[in-house]
ROKOLLUM-440896 format. One record per residue: residue in one letter; y, x, z of N, C-alpha, C in turn. Coordinates in steps of 0.1 Angstrom, whole numbers, plus 2048, in hexadecimal, padded with zeros to 3 digits. Atoms other than C-alpha are relative to their C-alpha. Layout:
% ROKOLLUM-440896
aYXZYXZYXZ ...
//
This chain:
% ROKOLLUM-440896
x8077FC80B6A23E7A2D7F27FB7FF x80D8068006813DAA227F780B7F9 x80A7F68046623EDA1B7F77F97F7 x80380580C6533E99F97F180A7FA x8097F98076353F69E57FF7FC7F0 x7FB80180B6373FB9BF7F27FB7F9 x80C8028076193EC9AE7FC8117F1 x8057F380461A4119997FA80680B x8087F87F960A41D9B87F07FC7FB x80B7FE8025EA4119A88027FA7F1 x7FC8018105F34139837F57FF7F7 x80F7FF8075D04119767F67F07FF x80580D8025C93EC9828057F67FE x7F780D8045D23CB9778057FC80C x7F78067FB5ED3BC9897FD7F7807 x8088077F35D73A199F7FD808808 x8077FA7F35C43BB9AE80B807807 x7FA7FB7FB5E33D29B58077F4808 x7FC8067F75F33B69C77F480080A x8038027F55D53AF9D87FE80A80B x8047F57F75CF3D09E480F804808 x7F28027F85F53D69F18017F580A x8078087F65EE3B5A057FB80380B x80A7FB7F95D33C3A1180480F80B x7FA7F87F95E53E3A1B80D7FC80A x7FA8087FC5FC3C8A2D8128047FA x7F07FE80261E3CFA1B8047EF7F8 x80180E80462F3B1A1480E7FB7F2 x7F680680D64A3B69F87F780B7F5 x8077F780F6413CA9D48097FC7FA x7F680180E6533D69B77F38047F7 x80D80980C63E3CD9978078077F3 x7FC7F980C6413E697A7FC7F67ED x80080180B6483D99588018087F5 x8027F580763C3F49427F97FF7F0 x8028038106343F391F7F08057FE x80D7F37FF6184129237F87F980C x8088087F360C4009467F37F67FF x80880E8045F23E694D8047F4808 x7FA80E7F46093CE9678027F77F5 x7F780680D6223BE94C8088067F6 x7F87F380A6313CB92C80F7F77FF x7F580880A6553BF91E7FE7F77FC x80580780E6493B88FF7FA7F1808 x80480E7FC63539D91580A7F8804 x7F58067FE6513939248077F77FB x7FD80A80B66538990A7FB7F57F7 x80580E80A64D3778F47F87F880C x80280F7FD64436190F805803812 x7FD7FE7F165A35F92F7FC7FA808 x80380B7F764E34093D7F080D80B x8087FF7F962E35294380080C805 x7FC7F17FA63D37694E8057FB80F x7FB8067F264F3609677EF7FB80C x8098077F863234D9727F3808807 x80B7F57FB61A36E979807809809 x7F97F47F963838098B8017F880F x80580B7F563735E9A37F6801807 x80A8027FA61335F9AC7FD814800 x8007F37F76163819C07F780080D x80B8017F25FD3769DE80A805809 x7F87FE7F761936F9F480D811804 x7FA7F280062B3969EB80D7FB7F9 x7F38028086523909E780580F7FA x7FA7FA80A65D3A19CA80E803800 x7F47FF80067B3B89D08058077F3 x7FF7F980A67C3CC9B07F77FF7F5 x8067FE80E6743D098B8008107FB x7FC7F680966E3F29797FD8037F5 x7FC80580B6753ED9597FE80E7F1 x8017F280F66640C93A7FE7F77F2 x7FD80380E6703FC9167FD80C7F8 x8007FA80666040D8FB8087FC7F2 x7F980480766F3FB8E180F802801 x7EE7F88036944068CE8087F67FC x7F780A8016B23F68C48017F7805 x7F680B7FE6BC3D48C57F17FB80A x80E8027F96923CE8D280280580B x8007F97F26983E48EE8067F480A x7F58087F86B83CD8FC7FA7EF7FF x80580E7FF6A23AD8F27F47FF80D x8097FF7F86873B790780580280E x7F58017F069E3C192580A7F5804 x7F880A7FC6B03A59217F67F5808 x80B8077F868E39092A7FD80680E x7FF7F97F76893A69448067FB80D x7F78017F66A939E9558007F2800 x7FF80C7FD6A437D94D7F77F780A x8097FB7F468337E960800802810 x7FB7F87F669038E97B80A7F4808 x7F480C7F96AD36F9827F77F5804 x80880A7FE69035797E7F6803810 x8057FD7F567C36899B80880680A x7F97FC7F969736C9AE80380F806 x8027F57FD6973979AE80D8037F9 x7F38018086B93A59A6800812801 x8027F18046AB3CD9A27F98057F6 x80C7FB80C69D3D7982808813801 x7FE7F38006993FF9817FC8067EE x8047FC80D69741395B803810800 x7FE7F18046944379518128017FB x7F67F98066B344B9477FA80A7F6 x8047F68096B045E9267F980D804 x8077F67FC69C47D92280B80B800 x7F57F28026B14A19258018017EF x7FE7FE80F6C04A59048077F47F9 x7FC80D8076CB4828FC80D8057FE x7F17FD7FE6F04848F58067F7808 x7F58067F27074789158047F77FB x7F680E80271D45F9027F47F87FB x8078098086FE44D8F37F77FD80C x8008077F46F34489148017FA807 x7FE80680070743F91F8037F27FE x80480E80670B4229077F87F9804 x80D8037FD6EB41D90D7FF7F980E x8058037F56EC41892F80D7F4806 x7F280880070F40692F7FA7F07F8 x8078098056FB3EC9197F87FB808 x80C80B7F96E03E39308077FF80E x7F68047F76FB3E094E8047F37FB x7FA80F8047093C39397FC7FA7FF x80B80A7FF6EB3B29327FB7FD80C x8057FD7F36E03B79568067F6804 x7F58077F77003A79657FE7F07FC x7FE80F8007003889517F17F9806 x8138067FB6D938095F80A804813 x8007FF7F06EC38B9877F680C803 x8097F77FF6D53AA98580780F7FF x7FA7EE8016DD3CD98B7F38087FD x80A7F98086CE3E997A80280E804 x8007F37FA6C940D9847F98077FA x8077F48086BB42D9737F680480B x8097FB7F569E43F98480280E803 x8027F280169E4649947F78027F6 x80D7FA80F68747597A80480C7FE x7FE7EF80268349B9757FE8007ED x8017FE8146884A294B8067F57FC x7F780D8066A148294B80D808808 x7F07FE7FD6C748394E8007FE80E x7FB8037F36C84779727F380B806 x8067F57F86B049797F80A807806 x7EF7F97F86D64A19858017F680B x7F48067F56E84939A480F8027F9 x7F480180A70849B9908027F77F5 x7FA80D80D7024889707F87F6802 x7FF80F7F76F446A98680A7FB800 x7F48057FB7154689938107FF7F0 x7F87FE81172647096C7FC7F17FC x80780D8037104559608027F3807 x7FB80F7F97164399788117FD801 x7F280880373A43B9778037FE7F6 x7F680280C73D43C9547F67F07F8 x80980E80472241C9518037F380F x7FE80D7F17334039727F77F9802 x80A8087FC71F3F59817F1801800 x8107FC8036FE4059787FF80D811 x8047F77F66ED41A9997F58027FC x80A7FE8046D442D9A37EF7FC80B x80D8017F96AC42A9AD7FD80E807 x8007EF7FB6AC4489C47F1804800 x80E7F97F868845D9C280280B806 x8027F57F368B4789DB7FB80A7F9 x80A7F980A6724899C88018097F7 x8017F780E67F4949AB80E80C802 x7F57F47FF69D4A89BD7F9809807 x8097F47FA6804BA9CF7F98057F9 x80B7FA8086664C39BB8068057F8 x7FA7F280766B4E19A68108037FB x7F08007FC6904DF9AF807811804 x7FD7F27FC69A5039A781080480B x7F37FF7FC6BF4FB9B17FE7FC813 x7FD80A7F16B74E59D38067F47FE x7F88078006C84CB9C68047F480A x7FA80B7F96DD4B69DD8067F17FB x7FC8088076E04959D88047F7809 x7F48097F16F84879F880E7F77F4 x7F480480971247E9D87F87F17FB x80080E8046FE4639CA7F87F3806 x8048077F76F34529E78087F37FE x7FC80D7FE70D4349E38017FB7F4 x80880180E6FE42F9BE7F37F7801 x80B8037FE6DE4279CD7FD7EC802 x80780D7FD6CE4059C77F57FE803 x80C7FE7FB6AB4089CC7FA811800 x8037F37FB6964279DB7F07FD7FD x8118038016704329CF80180C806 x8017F57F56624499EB7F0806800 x80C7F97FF6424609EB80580B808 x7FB7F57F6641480A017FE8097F5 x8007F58086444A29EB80480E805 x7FB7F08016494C69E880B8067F7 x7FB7FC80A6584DE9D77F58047F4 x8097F980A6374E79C67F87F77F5 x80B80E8056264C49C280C7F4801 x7F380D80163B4A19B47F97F880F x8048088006244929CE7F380580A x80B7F77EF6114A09F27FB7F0808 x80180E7F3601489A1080B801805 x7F48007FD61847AA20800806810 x7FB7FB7F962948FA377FF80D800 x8037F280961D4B1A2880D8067F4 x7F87FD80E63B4AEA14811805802 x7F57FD7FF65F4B8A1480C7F4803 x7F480F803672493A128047FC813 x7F98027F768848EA2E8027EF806 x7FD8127FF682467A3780C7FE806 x7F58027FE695465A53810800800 x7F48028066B3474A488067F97F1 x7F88098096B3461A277FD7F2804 x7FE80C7FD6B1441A38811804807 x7F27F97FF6CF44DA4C80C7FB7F7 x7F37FC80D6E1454A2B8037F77FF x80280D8056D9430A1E8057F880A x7F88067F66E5422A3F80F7FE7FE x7F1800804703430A3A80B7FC7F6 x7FC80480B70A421A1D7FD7F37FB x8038128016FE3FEA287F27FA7F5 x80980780B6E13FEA0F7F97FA808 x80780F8006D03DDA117F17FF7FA x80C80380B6B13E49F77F7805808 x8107FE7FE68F3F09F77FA80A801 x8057F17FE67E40FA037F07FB7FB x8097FF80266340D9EA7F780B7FD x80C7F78016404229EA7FC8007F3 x8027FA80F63B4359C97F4808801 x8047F37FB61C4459D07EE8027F7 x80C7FF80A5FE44A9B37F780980B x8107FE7FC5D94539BD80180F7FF x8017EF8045D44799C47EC803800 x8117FC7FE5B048A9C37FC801811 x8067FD7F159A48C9E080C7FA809 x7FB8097F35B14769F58027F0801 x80080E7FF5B2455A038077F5802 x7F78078035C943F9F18077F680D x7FA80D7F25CA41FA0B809807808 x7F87FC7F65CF436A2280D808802 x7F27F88035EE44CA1680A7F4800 x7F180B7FE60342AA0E7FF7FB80A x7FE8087F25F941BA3080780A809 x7FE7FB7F7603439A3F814802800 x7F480B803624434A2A8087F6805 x7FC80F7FB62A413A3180680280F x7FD8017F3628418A5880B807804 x7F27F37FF64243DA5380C7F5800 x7F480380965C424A408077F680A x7F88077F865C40AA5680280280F x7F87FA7EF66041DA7780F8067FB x7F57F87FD67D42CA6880F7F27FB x7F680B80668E40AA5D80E7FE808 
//
């Protein structure tokens, strides 16, 4: 497994400096948010000019790029143009994980399906796999309709966050079922009270879900998901990260 940091870990600056500062925190791969709302790269950029989406995802200051996470604000047919660049993107820099939200609670099931059955097919012909994210108030806050959802969209898995089956998880939810779904992993430590503690203050079980992931032969990326808290000292939380993830490799 390789140990990753998400350029949303510093969601607030442009995309040079977050590389260089991840560098600087010596990690040596990064997944690079394509966000619409963000200030890395949007879609919309994307598409209307790939040459140079390509050519800024290249000059990473030596950081191999194992992942994309991919938020389209744009609908219809715009939505699947802009993910299709995306994935097109993604073949050109040789990354074959783009991650995207799952509908909000409420959506209707079969049109999500669709939905998600669509961007599997565009995905494939780019050689790219595509995966929903945990998320609390989206369809996949279940471990159940994870596993609903992926079988009924082949080929689509998931981005496991840890996170979101802890934190205010009235049930406990167990989520040992959609472990062999998993194509990439975003990891912060948490509670049941807070999305989001120092690390090791929190409830997330590393070494048993590396473990899991063993067991299941996963090959990806144990990337660091971990926004700026008050009064504490950023560097030092993802370095302390970084060093947990890869003792437990």
């Amino acid at each position: 497994m390789l140990v990753s940091a998400s350029t949303g870990c510093f969601a607030e600056l442009p995309l040079a400096e977050v590389l260089d500062r991840l560098v600087d925190l010596e990690f040596t791969n990064v997944e690079i948010d394509i966000h619409e709302s963000g200030r890395h790269l949007k879609p919309s950029e994307v598409e209307s000019d790939l040459e140079k989406a390509i050519d800024i995802c290249r000059k990473t200051n030596r950081l191999n790029v194992v992942s994309y996470s991919v938020e389209i604000e744009a609908s219809g047919e715009k939505h699947y143009d802009q993910f299709r660049a995306c994935c097109q993107l993604a073949k050109a820099t040789k990354v074959v994980s783009i991650t995207v939200p799952s509908a909000e609670i409420g959506t209707p099931f079969n049109e999500e399906v669709e939905h998600l059955q669509s961007l599997v097919a565009i995905a494939s012909t780019e050689g790219i796999l595509v995966s929903m994210r945990s998320q609390i108030d989206r369809l996949s806050q279940d471990p159940n309709t994870v596993v609903v959802l992926c079988d009924n969209a082949p080929g689509l898995g998931l981005t496991l966050d840890p996170s979101h089956y802890v934190y205010a998880s009235a049930a406990n939810r167990n989520y040992d079922q959609i472990m062999k779904y998993v194509y990439h992993v975003h990891l912060r430590d948490t509670s049941r009270d807070e999305l989001q503690v120092r690390v090791g203050r929190g409830d997330i079980e590393y070494g048993r879900l590396v473990n899991q992931l063993n067991k299941h032969n996963y090959q990806g990326a144990l990337s660091v998901h971990m926004k700026e808290m008050p009064d504490v000292e950023h560097f030092a939380e993802l370095r302390k990260m970084r060093l947990l993830l890869e003792s437990l490799r």
